[in-house]
C-alpha positions in Angstrom: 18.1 30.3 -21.7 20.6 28.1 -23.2 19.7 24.9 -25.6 20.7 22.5 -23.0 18.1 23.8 -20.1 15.2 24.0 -22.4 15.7 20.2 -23.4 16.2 19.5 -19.9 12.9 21.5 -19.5 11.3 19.4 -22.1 12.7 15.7 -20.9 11.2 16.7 -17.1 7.6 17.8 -18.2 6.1 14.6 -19.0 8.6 12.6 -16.1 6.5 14.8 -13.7 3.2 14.3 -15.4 3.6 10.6 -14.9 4.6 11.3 -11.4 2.0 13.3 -10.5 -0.8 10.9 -12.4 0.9 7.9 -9.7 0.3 10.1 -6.7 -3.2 11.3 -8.2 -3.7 7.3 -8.5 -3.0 6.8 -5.2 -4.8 10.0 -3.4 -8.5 8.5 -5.3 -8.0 4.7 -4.5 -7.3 6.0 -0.8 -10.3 8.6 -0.8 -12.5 6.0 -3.0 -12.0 3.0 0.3 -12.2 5.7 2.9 -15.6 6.6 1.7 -16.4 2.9 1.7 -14.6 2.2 5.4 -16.6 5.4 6.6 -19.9 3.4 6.1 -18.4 -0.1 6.7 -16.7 0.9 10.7 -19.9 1.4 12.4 -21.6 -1.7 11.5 -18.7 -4.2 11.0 -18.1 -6.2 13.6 -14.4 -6.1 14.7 -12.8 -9.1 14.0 -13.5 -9.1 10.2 -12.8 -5.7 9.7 -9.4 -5.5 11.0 -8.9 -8.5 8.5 -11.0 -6.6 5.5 -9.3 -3.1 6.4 -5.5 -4.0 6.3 -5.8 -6.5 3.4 -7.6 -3.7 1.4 -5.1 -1.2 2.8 -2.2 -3.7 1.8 -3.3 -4.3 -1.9 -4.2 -1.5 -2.9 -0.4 -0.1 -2.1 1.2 -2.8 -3.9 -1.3 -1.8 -6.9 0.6 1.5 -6.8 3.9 0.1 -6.3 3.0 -2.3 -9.2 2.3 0.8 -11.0 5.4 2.4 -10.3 7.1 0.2 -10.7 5.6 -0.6 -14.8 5.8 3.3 -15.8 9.6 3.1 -15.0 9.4 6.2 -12.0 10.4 3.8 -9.5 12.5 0.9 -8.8 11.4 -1.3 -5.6 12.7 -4.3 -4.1 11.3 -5.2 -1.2 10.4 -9.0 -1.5 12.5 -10.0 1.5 9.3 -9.4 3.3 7.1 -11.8 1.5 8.0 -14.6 3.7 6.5 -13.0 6.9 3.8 -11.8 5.8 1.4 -14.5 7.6 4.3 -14.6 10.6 2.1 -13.7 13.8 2.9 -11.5 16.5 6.1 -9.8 15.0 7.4 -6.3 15.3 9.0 -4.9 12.3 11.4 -1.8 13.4 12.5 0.2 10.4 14.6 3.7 9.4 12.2 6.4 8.4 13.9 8.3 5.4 10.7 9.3 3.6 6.7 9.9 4.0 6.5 6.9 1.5 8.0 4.0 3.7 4.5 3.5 6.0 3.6 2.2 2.6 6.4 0.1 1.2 6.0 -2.1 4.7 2.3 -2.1 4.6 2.2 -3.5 1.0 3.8 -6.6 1.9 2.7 -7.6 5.4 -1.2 -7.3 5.0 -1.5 -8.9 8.9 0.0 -5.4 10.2 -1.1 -2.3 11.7 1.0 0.9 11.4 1.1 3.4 14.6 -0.1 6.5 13.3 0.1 10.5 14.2 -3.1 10.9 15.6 -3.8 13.5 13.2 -3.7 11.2 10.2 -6.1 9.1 11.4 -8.5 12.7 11.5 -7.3 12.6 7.3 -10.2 12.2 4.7 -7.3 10.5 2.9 -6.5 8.0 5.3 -8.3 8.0 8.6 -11.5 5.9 7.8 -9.9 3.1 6.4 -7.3 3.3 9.0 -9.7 3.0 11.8 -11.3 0.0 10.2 -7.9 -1.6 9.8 -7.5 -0.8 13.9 -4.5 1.3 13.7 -3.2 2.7 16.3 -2.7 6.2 17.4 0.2 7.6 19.4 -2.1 10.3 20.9 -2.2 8.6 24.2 1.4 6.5 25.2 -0.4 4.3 27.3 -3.5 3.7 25.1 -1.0 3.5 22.3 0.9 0.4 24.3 -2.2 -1.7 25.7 -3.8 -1.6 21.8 -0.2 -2.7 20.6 0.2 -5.4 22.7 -3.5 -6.7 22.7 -2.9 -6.8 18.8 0.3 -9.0 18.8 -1.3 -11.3 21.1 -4.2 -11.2 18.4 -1.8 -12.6 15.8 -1.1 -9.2 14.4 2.0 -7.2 13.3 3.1 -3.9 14.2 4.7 -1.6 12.0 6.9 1.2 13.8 9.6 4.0 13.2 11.0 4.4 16.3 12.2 7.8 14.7 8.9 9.0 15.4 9.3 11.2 11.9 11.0 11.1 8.6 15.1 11.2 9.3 15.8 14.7 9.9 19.4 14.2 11.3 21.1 11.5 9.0 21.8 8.6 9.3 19.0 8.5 11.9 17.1 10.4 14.5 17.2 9.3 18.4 14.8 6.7 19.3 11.4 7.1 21.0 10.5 5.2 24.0 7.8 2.7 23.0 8.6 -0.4 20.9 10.9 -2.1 23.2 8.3 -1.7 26.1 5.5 -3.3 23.5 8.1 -6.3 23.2 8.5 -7.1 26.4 5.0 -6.8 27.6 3.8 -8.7 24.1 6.6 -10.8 24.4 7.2 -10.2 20.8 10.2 -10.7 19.0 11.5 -6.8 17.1 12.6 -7.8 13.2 14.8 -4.8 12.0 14.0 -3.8 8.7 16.4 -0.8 6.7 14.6 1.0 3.7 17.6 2.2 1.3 16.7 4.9 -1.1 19.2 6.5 -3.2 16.3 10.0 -3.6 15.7 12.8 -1.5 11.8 12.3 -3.0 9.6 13.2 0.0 12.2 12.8 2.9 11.9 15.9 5.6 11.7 19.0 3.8 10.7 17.7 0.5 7.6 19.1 -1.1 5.0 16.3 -2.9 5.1 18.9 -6.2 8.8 18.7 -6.9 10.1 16.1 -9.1 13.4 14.3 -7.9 15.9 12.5 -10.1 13.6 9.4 -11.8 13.6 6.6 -11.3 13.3 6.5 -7.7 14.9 3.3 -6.2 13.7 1.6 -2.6 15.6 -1.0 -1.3 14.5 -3.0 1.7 16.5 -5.2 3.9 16.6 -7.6 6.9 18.5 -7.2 9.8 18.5 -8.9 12.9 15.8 -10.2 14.8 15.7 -8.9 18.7 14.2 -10.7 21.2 12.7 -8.9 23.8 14.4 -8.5 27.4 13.6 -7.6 30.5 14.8 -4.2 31.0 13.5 -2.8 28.1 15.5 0.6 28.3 18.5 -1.6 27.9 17.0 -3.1 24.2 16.4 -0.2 23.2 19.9 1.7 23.6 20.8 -1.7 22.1 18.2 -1.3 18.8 19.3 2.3 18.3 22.7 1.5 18.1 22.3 -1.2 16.2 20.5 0.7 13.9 23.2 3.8 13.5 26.3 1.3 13.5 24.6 -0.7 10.3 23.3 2.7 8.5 26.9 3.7 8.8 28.7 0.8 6.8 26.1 -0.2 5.1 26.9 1.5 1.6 29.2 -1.4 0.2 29.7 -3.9 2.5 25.6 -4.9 3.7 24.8 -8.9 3.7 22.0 -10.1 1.8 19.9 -10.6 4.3 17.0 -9.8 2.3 17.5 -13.1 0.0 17.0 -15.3 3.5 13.5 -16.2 5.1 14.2 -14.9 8.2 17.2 -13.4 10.2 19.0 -15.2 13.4 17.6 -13.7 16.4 19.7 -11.9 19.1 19.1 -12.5 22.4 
């Protein structure tokens, strides 16, 4: 083994310690509330503990990202979300490139609820608290649309990749059916959001154990704002293509949205 790999070897060891002590971090703050929402969700009446779940939820991912953030493995700026954070009854619509990007979102907009695989709200990790916060399940399409809409209506956010999972084809899978249809019956306007992330860390195919390059940037963005229409099929060719057109060209020549409280809306 040659001088240069062992001090490679020797530089990576405690880069993937600190790693792993961040995700450790995060998998015992996660399991520490879930034990709590597990005894909180049957005696809690609704109302408060959709507000107590997702603000709980909310800080306790920006604690990590604050973390991360401190230790030096990973760069994140995603501030152009602060200003919405107490905006009722928006959509946010973003890219999916990695299992981390549920979280980025969720750390700034404490009003939202995520839709979620229905087997992650079965996770010890995850699932009480999740159920507290009233997220939503895709298990059922229709179940998944009338809980989406009654939440907007609420005052809620929704948080969605239309991807349905992590980016498999780049620059982005097809879009589901779904969100467009949750617009038009909420009448919610659809704010596009693009996470940028220059590491391969936990996209599709990317094992949690295996350190990437460090640090690991995350760049969020606004794009436009969508109002809903009519036909929603038609927004939703529209979003997709939107979305692919801007992923495209986005490498040197995106706007800074992100530095402005909200973008125009399309109609």
């Amino acid at each position: 083994m040659s001088m240069t790999r062992v001090l490679r070897i020797l530089t990576t060891i405690p880069l993937a310690l600190m790693l792993y002590a961040l995700l450790l971090f995060l998998g015992l703050i996660s399991l520490a509330w879930n034990l709590v929402a597990m005894l909180l969700y049957p005696v809690m009446p609704e109302a408060p503990a959709r507000t107590l779940g997702r603000l709980t939820i909310a800080f306790a991912y920006r604690m990590f990202w604050g973390l991360a953030s401190v230790t030096g493995m990973m760069r994140i700026d995603a501030g152009c979300l602060d200003p919405m954070r107490n905006e009722p009854g928006v959509i946010f619509v973003a890219n999916h490139p990695t299992m981390l990007d549920a979280l980025l979102l969720v750390a700034r907009l404490p009003r939202s609820a995520c839709i979620m695989k229905a087997d992650l709200l079965r996770n010890i990790f995850l699932g009480a608290g999740a159920r507290l916060a009233r997220y939503i399940s895709n298990e059922s399409a229709r179940t998944m649309v009338r809980l989406a809409v009654a939440d907007l209506r609420n005052g809620g956010q929704l948080v969605i990749f239309p991807e349905g999972t992590r980016t498999v084809t780049p620059p982005l899978n097809p879009f589901g059916p779904g969100v467009t249809l949750i617009a038009k019956l909420a009448q919610a306007p659809i704010q596009t959001v693009f996470i940028e992330t220059d590491s391969p860390y936990l996209s599709k195919g990317w094992p949690l154990w295996r350190v990437p390059p460090l640090p690991i940037v995350f760049r969020l963005r606004l794009g436009e704002r969508f109002a809903p229409m009519q036909d929603s099929h038609v927004l939703q060719s529209e979003l997709e293509q939107y979305f692919r057109q801007h992923m495209e060209q986005r490498a040197t020549d995106a706007s800074p949205e992100c530095q402005t409280p909200r973008a125009r809306t399309l109609s």
